[in-house]
C-alpha positions in Angstrom: 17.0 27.4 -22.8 17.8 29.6 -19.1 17.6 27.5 -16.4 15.0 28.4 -14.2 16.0 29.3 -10.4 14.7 26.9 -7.5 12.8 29.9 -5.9 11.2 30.9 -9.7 7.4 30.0 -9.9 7.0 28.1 -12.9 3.9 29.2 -14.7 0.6 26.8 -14.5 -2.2 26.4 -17.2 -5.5 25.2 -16.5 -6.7 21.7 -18.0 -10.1 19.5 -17.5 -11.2 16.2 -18.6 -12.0 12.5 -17.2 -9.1 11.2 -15.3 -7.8 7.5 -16.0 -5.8 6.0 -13.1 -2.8 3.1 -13.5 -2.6 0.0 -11.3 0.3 1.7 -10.2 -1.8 5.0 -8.0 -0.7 7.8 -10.9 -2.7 8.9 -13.3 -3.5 10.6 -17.0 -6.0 13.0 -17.9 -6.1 13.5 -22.0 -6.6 17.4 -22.7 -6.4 19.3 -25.9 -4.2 16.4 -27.6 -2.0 15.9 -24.9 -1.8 13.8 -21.6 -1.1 16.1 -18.3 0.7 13.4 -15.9 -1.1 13.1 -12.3 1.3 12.4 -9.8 -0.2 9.6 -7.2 1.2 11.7 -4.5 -1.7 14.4 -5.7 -4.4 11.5 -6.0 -3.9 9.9 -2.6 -4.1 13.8 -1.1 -7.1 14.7 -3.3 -9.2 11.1 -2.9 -10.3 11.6 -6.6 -11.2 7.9 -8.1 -10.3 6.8 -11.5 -13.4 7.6 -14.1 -13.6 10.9 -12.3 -14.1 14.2 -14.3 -11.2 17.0 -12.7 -10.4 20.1 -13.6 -6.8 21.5 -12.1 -3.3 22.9 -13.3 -0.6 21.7 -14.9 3.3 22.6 -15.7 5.4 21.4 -18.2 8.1 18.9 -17.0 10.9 16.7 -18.4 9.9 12.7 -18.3 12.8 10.8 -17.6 11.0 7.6 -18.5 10.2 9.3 -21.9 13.4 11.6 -22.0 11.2 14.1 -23.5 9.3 17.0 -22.3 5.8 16.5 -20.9 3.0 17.9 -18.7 2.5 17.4 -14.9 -0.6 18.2 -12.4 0.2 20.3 -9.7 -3.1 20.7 -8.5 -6.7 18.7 -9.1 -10.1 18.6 -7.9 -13.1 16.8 -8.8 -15.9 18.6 -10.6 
């Protein structure tokens, strides 16, 4: 698999669904079978609440907690 370059966009899908947020300030949203990761970073800047329904973008990224590939929010807003 190339390596993408730090400067390369990487390319974002759209996702919707109900978002569940962790003790910890992160949070999940379950779409099509899979869970796109919602970085707290993106919550606390957004001031979406857990229960809410979002609609954003995602991009796949590696979990290291998981060491497997996953999905990650880089963008959200409450709809």
């Amino acid at each position: 698999m190339k390596k993408k370059k730090h400067n390369e966009k990487e390319e974002a899908f759209p996702f919707a669904g109900k978002l569940i947020v962790s003790e910890n300030g992160y949070g999940f949203v379950n779409f099509n079978g899979a869970a796109i990761f919602i970085p707290a970073k993106l919550l606390a800047e957004s001031g979406i609440k857990d229960n809410a329904t979002v609609k954003g973008e995602f991009v796949s990224a590696f979990d290291k907690a998981k060491n497997q590939d996953g999905f990650k929010a880089v963008s959200i807003t409450e709809i």
